[in-house]
C-alpha positions as CSV (number, residue, x, y, z in Angstrom):
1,X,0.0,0.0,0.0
2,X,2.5,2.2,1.2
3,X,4.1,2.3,-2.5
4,X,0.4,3.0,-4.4
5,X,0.9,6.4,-1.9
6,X,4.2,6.8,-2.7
7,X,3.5,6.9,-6.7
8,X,0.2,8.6,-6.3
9,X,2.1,11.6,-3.9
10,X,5.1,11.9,-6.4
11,X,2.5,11.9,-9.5
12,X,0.8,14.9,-7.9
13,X,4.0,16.4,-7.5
14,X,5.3,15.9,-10.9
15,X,1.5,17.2,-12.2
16,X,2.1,20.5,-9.8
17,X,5.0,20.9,-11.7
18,X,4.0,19.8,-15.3
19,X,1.2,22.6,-15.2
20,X,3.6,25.4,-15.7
21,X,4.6,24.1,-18.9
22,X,1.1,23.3,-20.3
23,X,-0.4,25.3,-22.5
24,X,-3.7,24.1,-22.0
25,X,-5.5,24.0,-18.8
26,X,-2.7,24.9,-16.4
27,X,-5.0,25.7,-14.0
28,X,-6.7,22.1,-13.6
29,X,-3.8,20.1,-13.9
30,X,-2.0,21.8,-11.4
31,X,-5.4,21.7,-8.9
32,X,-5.8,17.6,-10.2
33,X,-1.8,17.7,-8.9
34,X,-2.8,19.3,-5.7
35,X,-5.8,17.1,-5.2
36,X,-3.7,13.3,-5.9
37,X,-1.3,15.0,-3.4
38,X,-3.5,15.5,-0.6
39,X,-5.5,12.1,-1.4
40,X,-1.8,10.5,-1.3
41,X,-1.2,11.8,2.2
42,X,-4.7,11.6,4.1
43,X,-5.6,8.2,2.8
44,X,-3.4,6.7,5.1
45,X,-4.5,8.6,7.6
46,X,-7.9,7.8,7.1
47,X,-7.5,3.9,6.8
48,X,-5.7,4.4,10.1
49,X,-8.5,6.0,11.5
50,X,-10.6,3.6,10.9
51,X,-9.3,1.0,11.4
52,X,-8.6,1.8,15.2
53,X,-12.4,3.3,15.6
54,X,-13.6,1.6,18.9
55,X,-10.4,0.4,19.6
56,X,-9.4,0.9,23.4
57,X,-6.6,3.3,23.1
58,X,-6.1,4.3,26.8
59,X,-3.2,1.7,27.2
């Protein structure tokens, strides 16, 4: 899993930086780069979260 978020976070990266050089659309791909980024780093988050819901976490 961990490397699915690695290539989805570095993707978004490379997209943020790919929209300076399109000609067309700069706007979205550097907002669909923004948005794979943030999905890439609070998806894990998220799974973690649920996964521990209920989960006595007092020690």
């Amino acid at each position: 899993m961990i490397v699915l978020f690695l290539v989805l976070f570095l993707g978004g990266i490379y997209m943020m930086g790919a929209a300076f050089n399109v000609t067309e659309f700069p706007g979205l791909v550097f907002s669909g780069g923004l948005l794979i980024t943030s999905a890439a780093v609070g998806i894990p988050f998220l799974i973690a979260a649920v996964e521990h819901r209920g989960a006595d976490n007092r020690g």
